[in-house]
N, C-alpha and C positions, 0 to 999 in steps of 0.2 A: 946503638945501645938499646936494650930491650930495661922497661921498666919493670920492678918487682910489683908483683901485687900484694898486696893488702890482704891478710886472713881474714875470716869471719870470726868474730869471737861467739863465746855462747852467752854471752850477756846482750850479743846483739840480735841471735837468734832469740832469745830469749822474751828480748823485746818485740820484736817480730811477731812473734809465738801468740804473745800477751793480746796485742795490737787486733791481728785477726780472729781471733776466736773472741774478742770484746765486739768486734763486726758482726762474725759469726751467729753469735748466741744473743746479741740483747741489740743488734744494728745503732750499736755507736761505734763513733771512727774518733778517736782519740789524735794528735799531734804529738811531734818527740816532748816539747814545752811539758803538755800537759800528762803525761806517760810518767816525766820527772817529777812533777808536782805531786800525783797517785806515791808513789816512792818516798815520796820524801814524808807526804800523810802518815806512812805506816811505819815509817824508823820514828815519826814523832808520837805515835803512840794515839794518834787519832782514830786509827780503825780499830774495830772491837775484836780484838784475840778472839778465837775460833778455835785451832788447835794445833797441838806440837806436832808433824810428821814427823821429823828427824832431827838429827841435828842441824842439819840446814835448813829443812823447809819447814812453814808456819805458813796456815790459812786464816784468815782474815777475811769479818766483811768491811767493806768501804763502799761511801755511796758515789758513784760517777756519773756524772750529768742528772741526779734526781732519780737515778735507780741503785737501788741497794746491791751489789755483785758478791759474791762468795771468791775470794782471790787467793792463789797461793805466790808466797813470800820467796825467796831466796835472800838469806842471811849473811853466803859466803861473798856473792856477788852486787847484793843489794839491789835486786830490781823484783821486778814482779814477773811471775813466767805463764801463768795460767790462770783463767777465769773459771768455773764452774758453770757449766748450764742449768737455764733455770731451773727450779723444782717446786713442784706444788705442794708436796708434803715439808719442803724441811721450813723449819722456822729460821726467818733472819732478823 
């Protein structure tokens, strides 16, 4: 008997996504623990609104590990999917 596998969801890509480009862009490595915690920051309204994309998506800054990040939201799925790279000109 062959086992089925397991899909990828896009929540978990998403996570994925979030996780290296926090690598990527500012060399922090995050945990799934601490990934959920960020999440959970910004449904409680601790990170400072930034702006509406869409109906789904919301950017947000949040500060992670003692640096300030520029984040985008998903609303439909509830996690975070994307960091912004730093920039010298924008104010956070």
């Amino acid at each position: 008997m062959s086992r089925r596998r397991r899909s990828v969801t896009k929540a978990f890509c998403q996570r994925e996504h979030f996780c290296g480009r926090l690598w990527q862009r500012y060399g922090i490595r995050i945990d799934r623990r601490t990934y959920e915690y960020l999440c959970v920051l910004v449904r409680a309204g601790e990170a400072r609104f930034v702006e509406r994309q869409s109906n789904r998506v919301t950017v947000y800054d949040l500060t992670v590990l003692g640096k300030t990040v520029r984040v985008v939201y998903d609303s439909v799925r509830h996690c975070l999917v994307t960091v912004f790279p730093p920039s010298e000109g924008r104010e956070l």
